[in-house]
C-alpha positions as CSV (number, residue, x, y, z in Angstrom):
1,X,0.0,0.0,0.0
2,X,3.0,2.1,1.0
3,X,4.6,1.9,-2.1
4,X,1.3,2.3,-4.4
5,X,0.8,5.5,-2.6
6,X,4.6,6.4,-3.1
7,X,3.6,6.0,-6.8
8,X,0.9,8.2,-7.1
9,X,2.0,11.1,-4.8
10,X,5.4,10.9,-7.7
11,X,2.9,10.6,-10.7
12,X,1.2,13.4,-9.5
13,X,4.3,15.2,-8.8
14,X,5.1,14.8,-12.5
15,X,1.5,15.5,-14.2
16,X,1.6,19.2,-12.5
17,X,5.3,20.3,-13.1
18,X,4.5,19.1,-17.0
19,X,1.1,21.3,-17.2
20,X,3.3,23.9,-16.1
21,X,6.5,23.2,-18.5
22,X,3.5,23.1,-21.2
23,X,2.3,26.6,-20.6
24,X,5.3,28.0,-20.7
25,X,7.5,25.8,-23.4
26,X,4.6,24.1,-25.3
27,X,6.1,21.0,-27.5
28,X,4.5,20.1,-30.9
29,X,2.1,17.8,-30.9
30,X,0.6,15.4,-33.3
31,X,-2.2,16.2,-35.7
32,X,-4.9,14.4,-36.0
33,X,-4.9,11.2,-38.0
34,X,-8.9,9.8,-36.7
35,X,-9.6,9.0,-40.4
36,X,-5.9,7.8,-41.1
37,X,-6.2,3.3,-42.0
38,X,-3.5,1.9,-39.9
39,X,-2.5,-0.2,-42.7
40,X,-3.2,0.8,-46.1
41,X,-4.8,-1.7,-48.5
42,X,-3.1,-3.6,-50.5
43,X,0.1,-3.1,-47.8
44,X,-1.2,-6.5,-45.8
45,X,-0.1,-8.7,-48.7
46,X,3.3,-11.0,-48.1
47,X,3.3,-8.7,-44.8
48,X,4.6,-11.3,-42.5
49,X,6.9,-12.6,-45.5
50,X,8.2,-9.0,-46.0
51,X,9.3,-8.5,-42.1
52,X,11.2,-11.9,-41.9
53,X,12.6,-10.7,-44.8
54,X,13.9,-7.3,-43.4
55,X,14.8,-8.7,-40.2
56,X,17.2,-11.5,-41.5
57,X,18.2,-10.7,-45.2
58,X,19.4,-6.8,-44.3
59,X,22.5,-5.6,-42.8
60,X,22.9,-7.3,-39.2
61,X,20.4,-10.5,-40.0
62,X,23.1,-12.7,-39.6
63,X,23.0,-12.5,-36.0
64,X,19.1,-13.6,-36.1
65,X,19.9,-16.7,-38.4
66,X,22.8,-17.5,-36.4
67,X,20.4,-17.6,-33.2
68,X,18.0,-19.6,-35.0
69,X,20.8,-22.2,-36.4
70,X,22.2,-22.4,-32.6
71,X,17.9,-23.5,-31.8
72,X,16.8,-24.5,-34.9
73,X,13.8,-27.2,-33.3
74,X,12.4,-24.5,-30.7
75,X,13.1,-21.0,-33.0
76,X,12.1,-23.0,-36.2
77,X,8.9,-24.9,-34.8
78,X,7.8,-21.5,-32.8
79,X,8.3,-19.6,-36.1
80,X,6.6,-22.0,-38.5
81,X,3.4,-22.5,-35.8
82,X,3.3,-18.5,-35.6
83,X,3.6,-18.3,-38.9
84,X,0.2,-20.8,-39.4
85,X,-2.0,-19.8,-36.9
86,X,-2.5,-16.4,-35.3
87,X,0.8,-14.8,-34.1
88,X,-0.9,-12.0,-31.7
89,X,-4.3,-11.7,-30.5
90,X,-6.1,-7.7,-31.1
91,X,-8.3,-6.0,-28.8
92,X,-8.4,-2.4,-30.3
93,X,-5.3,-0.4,-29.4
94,X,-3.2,-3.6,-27.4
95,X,-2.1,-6.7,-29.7
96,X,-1.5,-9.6,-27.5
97,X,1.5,-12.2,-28.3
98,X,1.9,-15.2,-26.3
99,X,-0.8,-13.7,-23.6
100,X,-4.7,-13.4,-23.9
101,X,-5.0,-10.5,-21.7
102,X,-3.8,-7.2,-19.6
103,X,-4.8,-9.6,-16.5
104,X,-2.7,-12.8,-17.7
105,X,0.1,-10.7,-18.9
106,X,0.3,-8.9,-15.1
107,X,0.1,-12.4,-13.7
108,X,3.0,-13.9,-15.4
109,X,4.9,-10.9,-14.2
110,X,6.9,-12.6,-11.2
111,X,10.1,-13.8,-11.5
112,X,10.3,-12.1,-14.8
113,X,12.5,-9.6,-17.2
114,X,10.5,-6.7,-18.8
115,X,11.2,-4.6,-21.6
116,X,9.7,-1.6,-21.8
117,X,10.3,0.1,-25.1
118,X,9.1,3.3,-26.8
119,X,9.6,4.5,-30.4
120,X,12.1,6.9,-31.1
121,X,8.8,9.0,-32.9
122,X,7.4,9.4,-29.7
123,X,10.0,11.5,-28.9
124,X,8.8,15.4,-29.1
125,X,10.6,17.3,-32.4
126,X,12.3,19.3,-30.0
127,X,14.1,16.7,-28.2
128,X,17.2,17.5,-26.7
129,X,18.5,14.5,-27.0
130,X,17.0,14.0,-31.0
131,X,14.9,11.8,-32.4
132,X,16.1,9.0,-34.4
133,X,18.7,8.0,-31.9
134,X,18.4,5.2,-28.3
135,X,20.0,8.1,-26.1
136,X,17.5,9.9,-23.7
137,X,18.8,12.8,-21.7
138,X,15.9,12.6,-19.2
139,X,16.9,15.9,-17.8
140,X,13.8,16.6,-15.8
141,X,15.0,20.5,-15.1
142,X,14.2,20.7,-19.0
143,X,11.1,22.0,-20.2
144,X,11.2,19.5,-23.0
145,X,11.6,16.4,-20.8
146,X,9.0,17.2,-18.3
147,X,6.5,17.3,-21.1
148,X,8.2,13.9,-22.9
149,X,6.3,10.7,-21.5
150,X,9.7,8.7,-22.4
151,X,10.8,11.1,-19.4
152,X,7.8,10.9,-17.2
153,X,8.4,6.7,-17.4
154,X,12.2,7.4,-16.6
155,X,11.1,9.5,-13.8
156,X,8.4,7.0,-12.3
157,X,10.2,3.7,-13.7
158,X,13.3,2.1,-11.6
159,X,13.7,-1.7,-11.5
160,X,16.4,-3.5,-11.2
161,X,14.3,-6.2,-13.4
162,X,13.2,-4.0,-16.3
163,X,14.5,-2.1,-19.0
164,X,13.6,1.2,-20.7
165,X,14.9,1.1,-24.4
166,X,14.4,3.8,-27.4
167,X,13.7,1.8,-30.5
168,X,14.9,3.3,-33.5
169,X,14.7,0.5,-36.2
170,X,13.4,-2.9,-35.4
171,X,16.4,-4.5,-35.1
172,X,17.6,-2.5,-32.2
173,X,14.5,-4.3,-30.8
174,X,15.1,-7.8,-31.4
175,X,18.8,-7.4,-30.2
176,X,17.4,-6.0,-27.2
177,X,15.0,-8.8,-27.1
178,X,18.3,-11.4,-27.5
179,X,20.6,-9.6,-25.5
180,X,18.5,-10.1,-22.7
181,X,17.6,-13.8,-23.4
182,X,21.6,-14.6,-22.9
183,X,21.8,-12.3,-20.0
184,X,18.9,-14.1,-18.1
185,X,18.6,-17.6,-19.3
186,X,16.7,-19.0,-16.7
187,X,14.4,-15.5,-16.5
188,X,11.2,-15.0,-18.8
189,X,11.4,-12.3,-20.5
190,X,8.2,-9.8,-21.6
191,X,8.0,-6.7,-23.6
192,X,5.5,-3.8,-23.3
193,X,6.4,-1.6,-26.3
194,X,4.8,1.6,-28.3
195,X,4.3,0.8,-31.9
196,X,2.4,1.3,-35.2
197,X,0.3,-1.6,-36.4
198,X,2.3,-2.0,-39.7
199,X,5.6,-2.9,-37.5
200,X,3.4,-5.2,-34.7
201,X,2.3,-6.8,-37.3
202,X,5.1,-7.7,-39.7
203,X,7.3,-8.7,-36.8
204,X,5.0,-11.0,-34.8
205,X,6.6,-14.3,-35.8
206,X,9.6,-13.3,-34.3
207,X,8.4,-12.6,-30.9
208,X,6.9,-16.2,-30.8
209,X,10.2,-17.5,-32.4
210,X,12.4,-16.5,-29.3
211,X,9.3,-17.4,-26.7
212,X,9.2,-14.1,-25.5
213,X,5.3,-12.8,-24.2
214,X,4.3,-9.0,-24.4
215,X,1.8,-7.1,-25.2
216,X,1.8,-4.0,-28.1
217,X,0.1,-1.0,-27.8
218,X,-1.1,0.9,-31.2
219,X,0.5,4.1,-31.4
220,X,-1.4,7.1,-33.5
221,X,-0.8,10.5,-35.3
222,X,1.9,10.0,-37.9
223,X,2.3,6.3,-37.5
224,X,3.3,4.1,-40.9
225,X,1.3,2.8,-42.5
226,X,3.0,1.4,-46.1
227,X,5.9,0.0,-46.9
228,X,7.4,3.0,-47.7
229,X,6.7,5.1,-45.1
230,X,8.0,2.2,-42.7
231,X,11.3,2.0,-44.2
232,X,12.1,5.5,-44.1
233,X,10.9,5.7,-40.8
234,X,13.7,3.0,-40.4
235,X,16.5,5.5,-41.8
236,X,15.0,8.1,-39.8
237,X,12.9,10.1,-41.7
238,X,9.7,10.7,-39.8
239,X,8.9,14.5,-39.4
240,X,5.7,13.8,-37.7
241,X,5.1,12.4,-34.2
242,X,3.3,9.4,-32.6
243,X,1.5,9.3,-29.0
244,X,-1.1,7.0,-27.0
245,X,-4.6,7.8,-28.0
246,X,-7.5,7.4,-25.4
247,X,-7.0,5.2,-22.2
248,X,-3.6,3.9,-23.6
249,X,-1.3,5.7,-21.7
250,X,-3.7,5.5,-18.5
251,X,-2.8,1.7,-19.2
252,X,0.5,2.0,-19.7
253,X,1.6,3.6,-16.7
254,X,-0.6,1.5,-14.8
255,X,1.1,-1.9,-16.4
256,X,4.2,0.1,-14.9
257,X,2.8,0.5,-11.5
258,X,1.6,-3.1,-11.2
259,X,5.0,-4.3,-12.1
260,X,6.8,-2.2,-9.4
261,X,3.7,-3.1,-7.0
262,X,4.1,-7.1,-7.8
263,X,8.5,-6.6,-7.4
264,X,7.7,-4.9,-3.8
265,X,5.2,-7.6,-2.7
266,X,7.9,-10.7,-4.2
């Protein structure tokens, strides 16, 4: 109870001094993209083919085969059954992979790894730290950062059982995702990352491939949503900005409470 308290007297903290910081140094938001398709038509065909492509045929991929060589009966037969039957599970804004729900994917949370990662284009334009980069200043004296809710999760976040990543391309992601696999062998590892659709979706196979369980939540405003906008997104070309829409966020921080309320309690 202590601790949950502890959480909300510090979120609160944080929600004021940014109201402030936005009055007086407003940071660009998003425009709205209500009438936006989160994938465009035609861009769902050979989707799935298309992102194992990317992830093991580009620059770096070898590392992904070699991991799937070094398990080719668990990586191979996780991949393949992904690749048949559903790969995530969607209930509006959160895609589900390896869990059915918000309530099963806070009960598996003992004895586990998390990664918590946020993409780089939910960083505001006028990051100090820019954009299409894995460094975050968190300077919380900045007008910038107090508004930023990459800082806000720095600020609430600390555990020494989860990670807060940037995610510029997808395979800073899935090295992430590996890096911590060898680091904690024994551990299970989850994810709870910030995403467009197009990305969720292409890359779902490989989640289930390395028997990792997380949960994706939709991001909106200038996500991608083709081909082409996803891969220069991936050279870091996105002028336009993504955030939580609705409840997300609410969700989000409160997937982060839980987390730190379940670490206290074990």
């Amino acid at each position: 109870m202590k601790q949950e308290i502890c959480w909300k007297e510090s979120e609160a903290c944080w929600d004021k001094q940014a109201v402030i910081a936005k009055k007086t140094c407003p940071i660009q938001e998003h425009a709205s993209t209500s009438k936006v398709l989160f994938i465009v038509p035609g861009e769902q065909r050979f989707l799935r083919l298309r992102g194992a492509t990317w992830l093991f045929f580009r620059k770096g991929g070898f590392r992904f085969i070699r991991h799937f060589l070094f398990h080719p009966f668990s990586c191979l037969f996780r991949y393949l059954r992904a690749f048949v039957k559903k790969s995530c599970e969607q209930q509006d804004d959160y895609f589900f992979y390896g869990t059915t729900s918000v309530k099963h994917f806070i009960n598996l949370f003992e004895d586990s790894i998390l990664l918590v990662g946020f993409s780089y284009c939910q960083k505001p334009l006028e990051c100090p730290s820019k954009r299409f980069t894995s460094d975050c200043a968190a300077d919380f004296s900045s007008l910038i950062c107090q508004q930023c809710i990459i800082g806000k999760a720095k600020y609430l976040f600390k555990s020494d059982r989860a990670f807060i990543t940037i995610i510029p391309t997808v395979k800073d992601i899935a090295n992430t995702l590996l890096d911590l696999k060898g680091r904690f062998p024994s551990r299970r590892i989850l994810f709870l990352i910030a995403t467009c659709e197009l990305a969720m979706r292409m890359f779902a196979e490989f989640a289930a491939a390395l028997g990792v369980q997380g949960i994706g939540i939709r991001l909106h405003g200038r996500f991608c949503n083709t081909q082409t906008a996803f891969k220069l997104s991936e050279r870091g070309i996105k002028p336009g900005r993504t955030s939580f829409e609705g409840d997300a966020e609410t969700q989000f921080f409160s997937l982060l409470q839980e987390w730190i309320l379940t670490k206290f309690q074990t």
